[in-house]
N, C-alpha and C positions, 0 to 999 in steps of 0.2 A: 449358576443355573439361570435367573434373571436376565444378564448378561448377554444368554444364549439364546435366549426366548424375546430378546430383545432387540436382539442381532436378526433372529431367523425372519420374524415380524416385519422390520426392513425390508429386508429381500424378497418376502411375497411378494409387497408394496412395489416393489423394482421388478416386480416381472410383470403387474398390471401396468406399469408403464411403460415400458416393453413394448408388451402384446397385450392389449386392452379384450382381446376374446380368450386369454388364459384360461385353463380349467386344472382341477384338482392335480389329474393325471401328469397333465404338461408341466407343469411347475413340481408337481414332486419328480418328473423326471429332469428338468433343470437344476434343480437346487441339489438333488440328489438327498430326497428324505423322504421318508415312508408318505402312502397317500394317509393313515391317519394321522401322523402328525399334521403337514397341512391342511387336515378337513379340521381339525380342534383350532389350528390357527387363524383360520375364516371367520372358525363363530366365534372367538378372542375379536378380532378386527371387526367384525357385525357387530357388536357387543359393544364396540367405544364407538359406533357409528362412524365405521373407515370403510366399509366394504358393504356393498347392497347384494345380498342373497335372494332375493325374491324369484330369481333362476337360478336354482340350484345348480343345474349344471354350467351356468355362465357368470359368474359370479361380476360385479363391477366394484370399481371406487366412485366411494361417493364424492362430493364435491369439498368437505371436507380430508376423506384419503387423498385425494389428487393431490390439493394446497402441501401436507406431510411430508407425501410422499415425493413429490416436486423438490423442496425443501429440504429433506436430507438427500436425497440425490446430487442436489449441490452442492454441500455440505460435505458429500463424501468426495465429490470432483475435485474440488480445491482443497480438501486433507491428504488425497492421493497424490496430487500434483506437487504439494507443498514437500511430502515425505520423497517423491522420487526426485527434487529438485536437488534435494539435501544428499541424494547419493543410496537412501534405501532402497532395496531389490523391489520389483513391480509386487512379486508374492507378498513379500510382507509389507510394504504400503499397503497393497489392500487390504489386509486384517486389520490395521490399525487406524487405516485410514474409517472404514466403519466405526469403531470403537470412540474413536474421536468424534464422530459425525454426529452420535448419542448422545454423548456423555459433554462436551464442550458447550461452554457459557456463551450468550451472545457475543461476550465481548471480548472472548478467548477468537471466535469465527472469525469477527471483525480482520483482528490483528494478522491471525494466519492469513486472512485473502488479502490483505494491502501487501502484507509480505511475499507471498505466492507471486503476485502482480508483477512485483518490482524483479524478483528473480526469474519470472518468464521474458518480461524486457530484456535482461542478460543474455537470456539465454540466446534471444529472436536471430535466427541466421543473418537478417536484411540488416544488423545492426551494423556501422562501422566502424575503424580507429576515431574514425572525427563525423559529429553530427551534430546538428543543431537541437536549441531546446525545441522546436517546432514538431524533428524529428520523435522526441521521447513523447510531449503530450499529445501527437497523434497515434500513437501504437500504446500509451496509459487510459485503462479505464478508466470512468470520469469518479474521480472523489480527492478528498483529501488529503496530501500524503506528507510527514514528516521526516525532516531530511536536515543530520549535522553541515553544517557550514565554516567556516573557516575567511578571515578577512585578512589579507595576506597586504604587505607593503610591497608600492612599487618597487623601492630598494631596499634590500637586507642590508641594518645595521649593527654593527658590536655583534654580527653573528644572529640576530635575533630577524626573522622576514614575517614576524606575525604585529598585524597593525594594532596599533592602542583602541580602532575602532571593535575590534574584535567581542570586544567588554561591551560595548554600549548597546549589544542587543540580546533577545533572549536568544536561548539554542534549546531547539532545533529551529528551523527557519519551516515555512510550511509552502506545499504549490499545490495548487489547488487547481484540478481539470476537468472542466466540462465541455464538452462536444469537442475534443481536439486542441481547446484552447486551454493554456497554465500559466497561471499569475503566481506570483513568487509574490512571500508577505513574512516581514519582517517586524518585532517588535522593538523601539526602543528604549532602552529605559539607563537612569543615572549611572553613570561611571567617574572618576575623581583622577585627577592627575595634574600636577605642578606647573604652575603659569608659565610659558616664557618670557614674559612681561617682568613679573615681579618674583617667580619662585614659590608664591602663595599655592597651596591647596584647591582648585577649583571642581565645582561639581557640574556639570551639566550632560544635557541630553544632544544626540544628531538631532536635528532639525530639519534636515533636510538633504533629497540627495540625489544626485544623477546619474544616469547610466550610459552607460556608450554601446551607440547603437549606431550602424551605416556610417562613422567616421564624423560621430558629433554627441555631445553627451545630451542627453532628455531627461526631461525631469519627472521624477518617479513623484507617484501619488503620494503624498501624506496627508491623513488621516488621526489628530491625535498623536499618539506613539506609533501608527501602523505606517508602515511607507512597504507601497509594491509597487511591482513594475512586471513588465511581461514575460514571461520564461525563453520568449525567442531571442532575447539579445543573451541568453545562454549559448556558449561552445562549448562543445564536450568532448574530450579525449578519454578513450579506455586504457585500461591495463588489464592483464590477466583473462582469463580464457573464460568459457562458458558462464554458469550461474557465479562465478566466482571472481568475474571481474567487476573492479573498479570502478566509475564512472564520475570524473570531474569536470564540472558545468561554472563556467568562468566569465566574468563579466567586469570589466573595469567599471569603478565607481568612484566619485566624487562626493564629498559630506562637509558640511556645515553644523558644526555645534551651535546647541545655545548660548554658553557664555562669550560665543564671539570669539573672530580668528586670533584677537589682539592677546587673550589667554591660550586658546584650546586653535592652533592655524586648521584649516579648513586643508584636509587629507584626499590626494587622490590614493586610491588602492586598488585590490583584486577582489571582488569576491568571489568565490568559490564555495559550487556546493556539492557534497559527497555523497555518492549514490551506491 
């Protein structure tokens, strides 16, 4: 019953945004509920200070209702979208997609809207077989987004085409977009593998590394263990049809380890990142 009273409370809230001159009448014939249920749900919402009754017959949201009601309406936009993206019927997305709208943690919302995000991109008609990263972080809301990566060698050996740099950094890799623009940021950190030199055990970090862009490699930011570079020397190939394809964003890249090429040689590779 909570649940319900909780739900219903929403929707009043969604029809003063709506129709900001709502009355009792119009909203219990929207919602389809008796005018005294809605009249006890007014003075419920008067009561936590969401609804200003001082006209009776005109009732408003207060400046605190709006901010609420603002707020699960978004709330429930990006749970609906998330749930029809997934293939749920529009009917029942929207019952659950409320349910979610209530009941979810900030940091459950977070998660579903980057998700949401990235499977609208999928979706987007303007999308092609091949586009640039320029194309993804102008049509990606601006924030932070986490994304597996894979560091591929130029040549497959003994069967194996995954680089030893692959190790030397954290997963996922992160791109980060604001106003159109995404920078790809990468952590490095220790990996171990046998000298050419000697056959000894050596441990070291990349230290540094270039990217190819316009037919010449550049040198990516390093920072500490941070090294980024810009998301437009990404290419990207899809596979797979609607919210359900693929998207690999590829970039030849060049690395320098710490203990020097004379142990650890200095790797051109692929990276690749999975979208």
């Amino acid at each position: 019953m909570k649940n319900k009273a909780e739900e219903l409370k929403m929707r009043v809230m969604f029809c003063f945004l709506e129709n900001p001159d709502s009355t009792v009448t119009g909203i219990s014939r929207t919602l389809n509920e008796p005018k005294q249920t809605i009249s006890r749900m007014l003075m419920a919402l008067e009561k936590e200070g969401l609804i200003n009754r001082e006209n009776n017959r005109h009732p408003k949201l207060t400046s605190d209702g709006e901010y609420w009601a603002n707020l699960y309406n978004k709330r429930m936009n990006i749970n609906l979208h998330y749930l029809m993206y997934n293939g749920v019927n529009i009917e029942d997305a929207r019952e659950d997609a409320m349910y979610f709208a209530l009941h979810s943690s900030d940091a459950t919302m977070k998660m579903i809207a980057k998700t949401t995000e990235i499977l609208r991109i999928k979706s987007e008609p303007s999308m092609k077989r091949k586009f640039s990263g320029d194309w993804l972080c102008n049509n990606l809301s601006d924030g932070i987004y986490n994304f597996p990566f894979i560091i591929y060698k130029e040549i497959a050996k003994n069967g194996n085409n995954i680089s030893m740099a692959n190790r030397g950094f954290v997963h996922p890799c992160t791109i980060t977009v604001k106003n159109g623009v995404g920078i790809v940021q990468l952590q490095a950190v220790a990996m171990s593998e046998k000298s050419s030199l000697n056959g000894e055990t050596m441990t070291g970090k990349v230290k540094n590394m270039r990217y190819f862009s316009y037919g010449e490699y550049i040198q990516a930011e390093t920072i500490g263990d941070l090294i980024t570079f810009p998301a437009t020397a990404l290419e990207f190939v899809t596979d797979g049809t609607g919210s359900e394809k693929i998207l690999h964003g590829s970039v030849g890249v060049n690395m320098e380890c710490s203990v020097g090429p004379e142990h650890m040689a200095e790797a051109t590779a692929i990276f690749t990142v999975i979208i």
